[in-house]
C-alpha positions as YAML, in Angstrom:
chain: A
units: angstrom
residues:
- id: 1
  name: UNK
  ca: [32.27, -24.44, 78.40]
- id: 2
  name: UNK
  ca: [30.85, -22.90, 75.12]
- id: 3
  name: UNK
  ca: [32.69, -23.72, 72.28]
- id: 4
  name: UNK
  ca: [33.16, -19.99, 71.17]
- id: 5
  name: UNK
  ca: [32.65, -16.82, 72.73]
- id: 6
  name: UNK
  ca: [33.04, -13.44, 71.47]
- id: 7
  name: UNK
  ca: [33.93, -10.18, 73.16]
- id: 8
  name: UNK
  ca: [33.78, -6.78, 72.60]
- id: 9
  name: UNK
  ca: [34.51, -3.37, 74.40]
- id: 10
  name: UNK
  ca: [37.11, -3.14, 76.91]
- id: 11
  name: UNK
  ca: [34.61, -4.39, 80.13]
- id: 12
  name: UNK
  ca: [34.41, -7.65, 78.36]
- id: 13
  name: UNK
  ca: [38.43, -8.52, 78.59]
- id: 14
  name: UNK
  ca: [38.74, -9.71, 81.87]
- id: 15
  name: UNK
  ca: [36.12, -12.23, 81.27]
- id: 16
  name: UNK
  ca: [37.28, -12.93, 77.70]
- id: 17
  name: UNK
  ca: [41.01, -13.75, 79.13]
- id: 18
  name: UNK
  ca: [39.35, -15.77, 82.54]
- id: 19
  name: UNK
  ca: [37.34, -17.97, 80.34]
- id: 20
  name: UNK
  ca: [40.23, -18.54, 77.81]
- id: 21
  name: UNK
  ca: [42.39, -19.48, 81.07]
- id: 22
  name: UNK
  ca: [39.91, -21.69, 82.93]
- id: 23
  name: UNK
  ca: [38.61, -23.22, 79.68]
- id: 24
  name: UNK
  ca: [41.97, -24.63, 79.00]
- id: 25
  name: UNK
  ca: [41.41, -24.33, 75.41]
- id: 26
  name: UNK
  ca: [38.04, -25.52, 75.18]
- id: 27
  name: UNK
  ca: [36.52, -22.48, 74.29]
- id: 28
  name: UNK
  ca: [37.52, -20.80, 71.34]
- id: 29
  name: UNK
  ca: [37.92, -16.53, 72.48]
- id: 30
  name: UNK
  ca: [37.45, -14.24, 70.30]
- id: 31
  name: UNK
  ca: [37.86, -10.32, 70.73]
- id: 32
  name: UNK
  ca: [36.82, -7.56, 68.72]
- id: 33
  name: UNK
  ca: [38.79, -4.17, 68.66]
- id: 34
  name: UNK
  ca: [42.34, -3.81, 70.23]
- id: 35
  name: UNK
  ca: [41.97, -5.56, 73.85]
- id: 36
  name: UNK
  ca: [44.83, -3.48, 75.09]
- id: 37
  name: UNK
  ca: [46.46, -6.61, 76.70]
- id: 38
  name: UNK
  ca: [48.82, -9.57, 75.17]
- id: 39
  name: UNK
  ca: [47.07, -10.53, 72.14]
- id: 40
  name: UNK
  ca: [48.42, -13.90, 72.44]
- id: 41
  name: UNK
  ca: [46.04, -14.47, 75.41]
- id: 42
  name: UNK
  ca: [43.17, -14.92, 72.95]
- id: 43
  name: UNK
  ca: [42.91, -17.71, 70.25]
- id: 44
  name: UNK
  ca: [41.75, -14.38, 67.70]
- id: 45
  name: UNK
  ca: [41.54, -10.74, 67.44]
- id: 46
  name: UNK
  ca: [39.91, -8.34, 64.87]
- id: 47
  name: UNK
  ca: [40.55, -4.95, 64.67]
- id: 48
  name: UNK
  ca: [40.27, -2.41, 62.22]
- id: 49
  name: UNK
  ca: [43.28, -1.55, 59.80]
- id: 50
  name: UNK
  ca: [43.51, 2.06, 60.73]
- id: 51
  name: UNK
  ca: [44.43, 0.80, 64.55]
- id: 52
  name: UNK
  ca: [47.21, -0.72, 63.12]
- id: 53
  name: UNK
  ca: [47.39, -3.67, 65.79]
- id: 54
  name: UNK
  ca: [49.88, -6.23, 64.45]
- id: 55
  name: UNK
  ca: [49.90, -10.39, 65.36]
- id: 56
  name: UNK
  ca: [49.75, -14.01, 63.98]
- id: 57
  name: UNK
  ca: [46.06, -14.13, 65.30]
- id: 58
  name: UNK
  ca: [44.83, -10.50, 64.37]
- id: 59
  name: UNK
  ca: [42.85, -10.15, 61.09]
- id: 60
  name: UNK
  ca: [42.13, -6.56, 60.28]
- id: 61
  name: UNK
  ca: [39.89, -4.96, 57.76]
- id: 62
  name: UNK
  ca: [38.88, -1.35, 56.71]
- id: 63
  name: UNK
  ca: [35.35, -1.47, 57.87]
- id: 64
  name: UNK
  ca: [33.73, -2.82, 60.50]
- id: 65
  name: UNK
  ca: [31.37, -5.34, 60.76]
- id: 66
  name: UNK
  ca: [27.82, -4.44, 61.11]
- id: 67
  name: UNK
  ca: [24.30, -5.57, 60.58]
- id: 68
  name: UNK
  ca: [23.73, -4.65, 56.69]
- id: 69
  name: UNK
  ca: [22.56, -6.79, 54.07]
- id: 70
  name: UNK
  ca: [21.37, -6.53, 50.82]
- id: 71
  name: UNK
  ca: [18.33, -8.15, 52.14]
- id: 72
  name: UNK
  ca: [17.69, -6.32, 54.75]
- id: 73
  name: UNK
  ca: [18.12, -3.28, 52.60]
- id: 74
  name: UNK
  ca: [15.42, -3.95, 50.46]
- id: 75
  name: UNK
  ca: [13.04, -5.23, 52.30]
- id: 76
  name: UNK
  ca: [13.30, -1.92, 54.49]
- id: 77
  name: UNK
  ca: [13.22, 0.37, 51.11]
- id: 78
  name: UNK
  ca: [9.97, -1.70, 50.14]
- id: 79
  name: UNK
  ca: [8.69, -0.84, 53.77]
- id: 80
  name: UNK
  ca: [9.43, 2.39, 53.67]
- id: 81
  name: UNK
  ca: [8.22, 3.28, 50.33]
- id: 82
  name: UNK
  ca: [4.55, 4.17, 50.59]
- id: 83
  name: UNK
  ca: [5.88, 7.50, 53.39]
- id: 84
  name: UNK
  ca: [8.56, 8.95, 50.60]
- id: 85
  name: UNK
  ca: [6.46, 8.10, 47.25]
- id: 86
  name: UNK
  ca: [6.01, 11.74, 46.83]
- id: 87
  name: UNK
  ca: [9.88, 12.74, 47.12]
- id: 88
  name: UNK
  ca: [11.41, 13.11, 44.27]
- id: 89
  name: UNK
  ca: [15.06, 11.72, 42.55]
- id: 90
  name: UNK
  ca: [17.55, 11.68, 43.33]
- id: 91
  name: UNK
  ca: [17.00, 10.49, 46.86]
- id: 92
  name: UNK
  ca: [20.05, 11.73, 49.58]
- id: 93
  name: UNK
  ca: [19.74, 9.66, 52.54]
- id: 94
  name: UNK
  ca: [21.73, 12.01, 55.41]
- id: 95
  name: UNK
  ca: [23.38, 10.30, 58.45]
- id: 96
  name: UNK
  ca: [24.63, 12.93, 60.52]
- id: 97
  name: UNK
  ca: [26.52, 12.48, 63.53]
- id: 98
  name: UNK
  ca: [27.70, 14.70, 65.79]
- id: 99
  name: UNK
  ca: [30.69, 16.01, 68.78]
- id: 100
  name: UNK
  ca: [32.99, 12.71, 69.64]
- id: 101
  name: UNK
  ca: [36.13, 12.80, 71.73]
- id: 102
  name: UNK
  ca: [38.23, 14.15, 68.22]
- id: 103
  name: UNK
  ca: [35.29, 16.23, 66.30]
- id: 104
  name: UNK
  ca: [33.37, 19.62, 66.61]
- id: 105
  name: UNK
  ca: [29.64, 19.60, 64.98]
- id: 106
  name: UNK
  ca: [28.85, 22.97, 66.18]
- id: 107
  name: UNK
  ca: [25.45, 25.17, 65.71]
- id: 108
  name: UNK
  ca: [27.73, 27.04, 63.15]
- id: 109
  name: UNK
  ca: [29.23, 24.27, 61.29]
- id: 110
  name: UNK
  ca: [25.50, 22.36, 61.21]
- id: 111
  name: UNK
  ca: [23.91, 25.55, 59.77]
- id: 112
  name: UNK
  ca: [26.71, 25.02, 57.10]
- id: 113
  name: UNK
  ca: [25.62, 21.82, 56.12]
- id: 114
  name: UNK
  ca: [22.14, 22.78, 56.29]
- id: 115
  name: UNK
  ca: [22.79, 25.45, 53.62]
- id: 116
  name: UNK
  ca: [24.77, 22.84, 51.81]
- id: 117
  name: UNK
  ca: [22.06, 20.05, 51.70]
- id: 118
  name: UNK
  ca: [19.41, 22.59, 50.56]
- id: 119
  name: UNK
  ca: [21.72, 23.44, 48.10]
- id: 120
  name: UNK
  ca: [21.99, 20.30, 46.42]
- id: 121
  name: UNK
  ca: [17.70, 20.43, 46.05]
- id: 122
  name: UNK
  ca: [18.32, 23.63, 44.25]
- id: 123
  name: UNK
  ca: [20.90, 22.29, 41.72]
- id: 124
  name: UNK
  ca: [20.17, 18.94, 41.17]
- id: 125
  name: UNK
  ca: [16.30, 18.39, 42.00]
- id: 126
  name: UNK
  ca: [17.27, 15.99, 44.81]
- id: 127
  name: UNK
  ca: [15.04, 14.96, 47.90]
- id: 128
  name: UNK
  ca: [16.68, 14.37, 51.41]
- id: 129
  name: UNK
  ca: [16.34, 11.67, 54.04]
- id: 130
  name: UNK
  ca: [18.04, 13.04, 57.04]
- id: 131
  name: UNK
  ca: [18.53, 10.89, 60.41]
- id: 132
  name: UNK
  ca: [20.38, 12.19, 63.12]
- id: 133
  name: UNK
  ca: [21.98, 10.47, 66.28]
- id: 134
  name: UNK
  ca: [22.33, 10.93, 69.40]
- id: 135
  name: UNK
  ca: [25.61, 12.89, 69.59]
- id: 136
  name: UNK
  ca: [24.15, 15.50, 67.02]
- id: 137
  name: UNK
  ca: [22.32, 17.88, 69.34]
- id: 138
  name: UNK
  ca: [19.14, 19.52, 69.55]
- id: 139
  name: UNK
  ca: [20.12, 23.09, 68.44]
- id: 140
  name: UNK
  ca: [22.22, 21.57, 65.70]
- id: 141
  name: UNK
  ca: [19.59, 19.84, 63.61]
- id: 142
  name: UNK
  ca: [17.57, 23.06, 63.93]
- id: 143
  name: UNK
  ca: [20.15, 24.41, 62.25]
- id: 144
  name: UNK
  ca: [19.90, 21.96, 59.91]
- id: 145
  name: UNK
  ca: [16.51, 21.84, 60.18]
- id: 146
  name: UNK
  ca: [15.85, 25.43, 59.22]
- id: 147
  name: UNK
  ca: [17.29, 25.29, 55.79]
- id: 148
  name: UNK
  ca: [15.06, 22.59, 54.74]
- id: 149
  name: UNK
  ca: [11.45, 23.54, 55.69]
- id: 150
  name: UNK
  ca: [10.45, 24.43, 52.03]
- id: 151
  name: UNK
  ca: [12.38, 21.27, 50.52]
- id: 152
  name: UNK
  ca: [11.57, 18.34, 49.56]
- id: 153
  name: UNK
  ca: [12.68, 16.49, 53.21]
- id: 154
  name: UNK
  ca: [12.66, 14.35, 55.75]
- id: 155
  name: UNK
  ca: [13.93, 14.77, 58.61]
- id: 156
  name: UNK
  ca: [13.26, 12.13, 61.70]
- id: 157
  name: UNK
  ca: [12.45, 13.82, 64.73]
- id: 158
  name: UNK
  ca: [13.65, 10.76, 67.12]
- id: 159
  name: UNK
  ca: [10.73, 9.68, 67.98]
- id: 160
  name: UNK
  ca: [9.25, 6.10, 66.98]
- id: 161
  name: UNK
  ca: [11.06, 3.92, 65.06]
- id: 162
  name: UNK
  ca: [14.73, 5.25, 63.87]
- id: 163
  name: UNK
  ca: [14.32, 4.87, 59.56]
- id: 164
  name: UNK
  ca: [18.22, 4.75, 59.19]
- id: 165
  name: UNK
  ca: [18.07, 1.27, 57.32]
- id: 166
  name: UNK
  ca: [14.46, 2.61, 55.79]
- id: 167
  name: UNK
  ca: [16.51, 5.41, 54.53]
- id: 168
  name: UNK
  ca: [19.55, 4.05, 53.56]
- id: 169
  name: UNK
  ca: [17.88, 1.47, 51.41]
- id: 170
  name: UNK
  ca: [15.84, 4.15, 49.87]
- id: 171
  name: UNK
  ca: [18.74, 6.05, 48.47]
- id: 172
  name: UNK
  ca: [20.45, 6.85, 45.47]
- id: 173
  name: UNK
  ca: [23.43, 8.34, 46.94]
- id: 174
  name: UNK
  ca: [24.48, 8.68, 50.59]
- id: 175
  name: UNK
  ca: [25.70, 11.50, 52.72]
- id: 176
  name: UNK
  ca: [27.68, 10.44, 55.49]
- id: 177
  name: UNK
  ca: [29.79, 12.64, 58.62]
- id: 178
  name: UNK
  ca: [32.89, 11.75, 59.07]
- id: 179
  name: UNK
  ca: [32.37, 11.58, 62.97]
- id: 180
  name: UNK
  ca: [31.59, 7.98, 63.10]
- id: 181
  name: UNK
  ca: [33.90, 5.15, 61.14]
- id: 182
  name: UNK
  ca: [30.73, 2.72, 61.89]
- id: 183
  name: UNK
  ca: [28.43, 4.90, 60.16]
- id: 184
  name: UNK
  ca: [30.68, 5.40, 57.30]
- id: 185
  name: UNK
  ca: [31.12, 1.99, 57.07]
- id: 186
  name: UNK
  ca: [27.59, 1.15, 56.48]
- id: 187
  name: UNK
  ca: [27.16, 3.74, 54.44]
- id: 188
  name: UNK
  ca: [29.95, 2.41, 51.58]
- id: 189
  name: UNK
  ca: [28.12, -1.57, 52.30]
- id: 190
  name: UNK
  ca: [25.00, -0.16, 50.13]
- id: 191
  name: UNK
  ca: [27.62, 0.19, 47.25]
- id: 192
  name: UNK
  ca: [25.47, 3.92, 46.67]
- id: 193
  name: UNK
  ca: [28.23, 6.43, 46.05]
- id: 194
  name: UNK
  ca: [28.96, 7.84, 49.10]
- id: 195
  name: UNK
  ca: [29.96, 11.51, 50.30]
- id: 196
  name: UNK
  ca: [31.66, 11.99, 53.74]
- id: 197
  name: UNK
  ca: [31.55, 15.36, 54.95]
- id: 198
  name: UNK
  ca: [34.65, 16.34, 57.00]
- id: 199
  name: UNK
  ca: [33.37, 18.00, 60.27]
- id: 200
  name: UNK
  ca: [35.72, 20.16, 62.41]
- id: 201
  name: UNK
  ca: [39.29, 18.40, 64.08]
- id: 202
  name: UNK
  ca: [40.01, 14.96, 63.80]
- id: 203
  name: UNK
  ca: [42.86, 12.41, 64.66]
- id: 204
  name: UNK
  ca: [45.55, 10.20, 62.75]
- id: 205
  name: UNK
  ca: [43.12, 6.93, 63.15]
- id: 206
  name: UNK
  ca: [40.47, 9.01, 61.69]
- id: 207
  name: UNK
  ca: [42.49, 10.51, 59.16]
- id: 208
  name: UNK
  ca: [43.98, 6.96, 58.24]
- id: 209
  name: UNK
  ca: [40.49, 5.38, 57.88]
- id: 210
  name: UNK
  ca: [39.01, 8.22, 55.81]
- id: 211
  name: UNK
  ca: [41.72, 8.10, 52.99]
- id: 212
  name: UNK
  ca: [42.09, 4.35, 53.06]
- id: 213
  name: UNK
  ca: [38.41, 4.44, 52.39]
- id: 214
  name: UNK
  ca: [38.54, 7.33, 49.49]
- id: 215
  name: UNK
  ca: [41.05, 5.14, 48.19]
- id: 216
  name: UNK
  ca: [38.74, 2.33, 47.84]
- id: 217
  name: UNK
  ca: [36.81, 4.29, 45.73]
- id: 218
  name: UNK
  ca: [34.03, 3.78, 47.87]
- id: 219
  name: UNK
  ca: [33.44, 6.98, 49.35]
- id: 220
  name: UNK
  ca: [34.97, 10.98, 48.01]
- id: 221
  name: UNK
  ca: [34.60, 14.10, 50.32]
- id: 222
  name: UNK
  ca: [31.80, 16.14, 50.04]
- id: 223
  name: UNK
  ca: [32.75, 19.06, 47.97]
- id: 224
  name: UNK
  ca: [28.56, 20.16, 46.97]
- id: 225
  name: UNK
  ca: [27.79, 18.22, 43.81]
- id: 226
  name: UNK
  ca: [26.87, 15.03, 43.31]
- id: 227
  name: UNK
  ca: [28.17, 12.43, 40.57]
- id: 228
  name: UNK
  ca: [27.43, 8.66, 40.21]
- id: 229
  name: UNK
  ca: [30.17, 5.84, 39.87]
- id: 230
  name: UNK
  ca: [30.21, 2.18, 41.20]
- id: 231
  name: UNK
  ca: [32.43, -0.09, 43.11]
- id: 232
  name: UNK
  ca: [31.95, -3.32, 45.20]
- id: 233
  name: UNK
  ca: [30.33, -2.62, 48.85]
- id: 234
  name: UNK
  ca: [32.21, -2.81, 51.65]
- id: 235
  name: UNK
  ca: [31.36, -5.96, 53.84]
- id: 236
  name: UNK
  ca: [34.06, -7.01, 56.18]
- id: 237
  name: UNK
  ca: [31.10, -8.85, 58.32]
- id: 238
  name: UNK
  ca: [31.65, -12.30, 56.09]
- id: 239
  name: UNK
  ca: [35.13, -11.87, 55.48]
- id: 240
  name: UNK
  ca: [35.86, -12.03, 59.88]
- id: 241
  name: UNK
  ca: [33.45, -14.79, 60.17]
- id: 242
  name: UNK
  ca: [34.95, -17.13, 57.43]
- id: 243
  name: UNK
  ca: [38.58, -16.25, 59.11]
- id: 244
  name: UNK
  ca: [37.19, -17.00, 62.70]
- id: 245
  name: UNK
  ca: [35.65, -20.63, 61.40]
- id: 246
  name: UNK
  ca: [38.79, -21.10, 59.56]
- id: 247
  name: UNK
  ca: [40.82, -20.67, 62.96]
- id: 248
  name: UNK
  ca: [38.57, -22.70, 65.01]
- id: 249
  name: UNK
  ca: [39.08, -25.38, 62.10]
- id: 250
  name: UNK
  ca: [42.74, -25.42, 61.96]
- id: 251
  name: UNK
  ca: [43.03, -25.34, 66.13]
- id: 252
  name: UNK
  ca: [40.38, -28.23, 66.20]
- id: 253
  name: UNK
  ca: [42.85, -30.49, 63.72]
- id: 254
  name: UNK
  ca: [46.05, -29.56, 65.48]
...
């Protein structure tokens, strides 16, 4: 039997809580997010503070973990350099999501934030670095789209490689919707002031995680100007794997 496994999304449980049984403690299990079964079938559990999951072996933290580093940062700024030399300061990298189960991005709320973004080249001199996802629709980033052809912009077309780490490296502040609580995440790990803008609906997690993370000082609504402050990125991807070690350590002893 391995000595630890990890499991995530809801199709992974069964397995998770059939090798934990047949194991007979041998593996240490692991799950990520809320597992929707008794937590004490699993030796840990991580979720994220909004969920609000309670238990002797839950750690929760306001971020997720994710695949950022200050590394990896870098190095993909330095890649990406040479294709946005002639943008100008201050660079706005853009992550825009789209329509989940709780928000709206509509054609009429995306040509809002078009107007918004070309805006902010108009008042402050700023270039943009816009990547969209998969959620955010076709006639939606032409809205977008549209207010940016004379600017000084990039927008990623989805084809080739996706520059979201490119462009997120590259940035002097970061524009963020509030859609996604992964993408926000990232966003507040480049420790770049960050702007989440507050798409249509919502839901108590949602609402939780954005003002826990405002409160942070990581991240402030966008409200169409841009300001510059500092605080200490947001990595919760250490912080889990030191507690999950720790665990293992202290069950190994017992």
């Amino acid at each position: 039997w391995p000595e630890l496994l990890i499991a995530a999304s809801r199709q992974a449980i069964p397995y998770a809580r059939m090798i934990a049984r047949r194991s007979k403690g041998r593996t240490f299990v692991v799950v990520l997010q809320n597992p929707h079964v008794r937590l004490s079938q699993f030796d840990f559990v991580w979720a994220p503070l909004h969920d609000r999951l309670k238990g002797p072996n839950v750690l929760s933290t306001l971020i997720s973990p994710h695949r950022l580093t200050p590394e990896r940062l870098a190095a993909e700024a330095e890649r990406f350099a040479p294709r946005i030399a002639h943008l100008p300061h201050p660079r706005i990298s853009v992550l825009i999501g789209g329509t989940n189960a709780v928000y709206r991005m509509t054609e009429e709320v995306a040509d809002r934030i078009g107007a918004r973004l070309a805006d902010l080249c108009d008042k402050y001199g700023a270039s943009l670095l816009v990547t969209p996802s998969r959620r955010s629709g076709k006639e939606q980033i032409e809205a977008i789209r549209k207010h940016l052809k004379d600017k000084p912009a990039m927008v990623w077309d989805g084809t080739g490689e996706n520059p979201y780490f490119g462009f997120l490296g590259s940035a002097d502040t970061v524009l963020v919707t509030c859609d996604s609580v992964n993408m926000v995440g990232e966003a507040t790990a480049t420790g770049k002031p960050v702007y989440v803008i507050e798409l249509e609906g919502g839901s108590a997690k949602f609402r939780r995680f954005l003002d826990a993370v405002y409160a942070s000082g990581a991240a402030r609504p966008f409200a169409g100007k841009l300001e510059s402050w500092e605080y200490r990125p947001l990595n919760a991807t250490k912080e889990i794997a030191d507690a999950i070690l720790r665990a293992m350590t202290a069950r190994s002893q017992k």
